[in-house]
N, C-alpha and C positions, 0 to 999 in steps of 0.2 A: 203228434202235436208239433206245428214250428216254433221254432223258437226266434223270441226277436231280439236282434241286440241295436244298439242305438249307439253311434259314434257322435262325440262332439267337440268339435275346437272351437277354443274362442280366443280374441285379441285384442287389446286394449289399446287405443291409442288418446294422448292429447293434445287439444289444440289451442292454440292463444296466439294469433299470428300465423302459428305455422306448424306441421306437425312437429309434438315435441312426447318422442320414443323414450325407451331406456337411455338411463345414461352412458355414456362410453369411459366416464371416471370420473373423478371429483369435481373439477373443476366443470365439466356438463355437465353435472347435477347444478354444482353454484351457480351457473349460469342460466338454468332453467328455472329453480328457485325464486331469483331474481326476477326472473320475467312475469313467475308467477304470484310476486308479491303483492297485496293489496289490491286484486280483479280478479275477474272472472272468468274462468278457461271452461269450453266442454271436453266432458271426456265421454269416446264412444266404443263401446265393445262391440265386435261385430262376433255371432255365434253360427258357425253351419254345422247342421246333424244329416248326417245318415244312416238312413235305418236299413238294415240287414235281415235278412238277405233280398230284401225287394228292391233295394238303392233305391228307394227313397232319399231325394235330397232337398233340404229348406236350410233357409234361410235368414238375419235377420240382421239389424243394429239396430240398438239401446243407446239413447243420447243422455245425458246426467250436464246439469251445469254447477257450478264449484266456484265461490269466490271465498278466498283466503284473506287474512287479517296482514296488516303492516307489521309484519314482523321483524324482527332484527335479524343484524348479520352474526351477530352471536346464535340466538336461535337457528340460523342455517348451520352455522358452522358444526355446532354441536349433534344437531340431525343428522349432521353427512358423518358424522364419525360413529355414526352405527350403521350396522349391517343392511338395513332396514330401508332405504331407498336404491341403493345401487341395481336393482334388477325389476324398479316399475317403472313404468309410461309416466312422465311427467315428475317422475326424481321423487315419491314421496304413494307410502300405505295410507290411503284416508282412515283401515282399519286400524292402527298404529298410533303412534304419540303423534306423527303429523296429523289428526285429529282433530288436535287441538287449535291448529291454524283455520280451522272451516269456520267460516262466519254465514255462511248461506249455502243448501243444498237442494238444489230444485233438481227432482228426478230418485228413481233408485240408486239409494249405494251400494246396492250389490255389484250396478252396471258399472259401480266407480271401481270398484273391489276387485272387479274382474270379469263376474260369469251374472246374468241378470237372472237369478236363478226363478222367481216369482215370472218373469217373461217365459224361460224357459218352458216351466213348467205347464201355463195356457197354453202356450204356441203346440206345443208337442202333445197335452192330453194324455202322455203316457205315464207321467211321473207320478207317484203318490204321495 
């Protein structure tokens, strides 16, 4: 019997003007923050699998759009002094207390989240 195994990376990025990655430290978070205050940015994950041992390779990107509340700069400030945004795409966990800044979510949050796992899981057929 073969066995199958199934590789998958996936990557987050978002956009509002322009791509806006992890932050590189406080102040690129504030500054992203900022840009993403009160509008609407998409965030897109992109996921590629391959399946083993056949190399099988697919493909795909999940598009989410995101529009956040006018928040304060108190509110940022306080956000940035947890652990908690300094290593996402666009400076902020929509599964996290930044949460609470979403005023509109069109698309899955898993895709916001990270991994679109409900995509995933059609596109590939393997998943249970």
């Amino acid at each position: 019997m073969d066995r199958l195994a199934l590789v998958i990376g996936a990557d987050t990025v978002v956009y509002a003007d322009e791509v806006l990655g992890k932050p590189a430290d406080y102040q690129d978070a504030l500054s992203t923050l900022l840009k993403l205050r009160n509008r609407t940015h998409l965030v897109m994950t992109a996921v590629a699998l391959i399946e083993l041992p056949a190399l099988v390779e697919k493909t795909f990107t999940d598009t989410a759009t995101v529009r956040f509340a006018d928040y304060s700069m108190a509110e940022i400030d306080e956000y940035l002094h947890t652990d908690e945004p300094h290593d996402k795409a666009g400076s902020y966990a929509i599964q996290g207390a930044w949460g609470a800044q979403v005023v509109e979510l069109v698309g899955d949050i898993e895709t916001v989240i990270g991994l679109p796992y409900r995509r995933l899981k059609d596109y590939t057929g393997l998943l249970g």
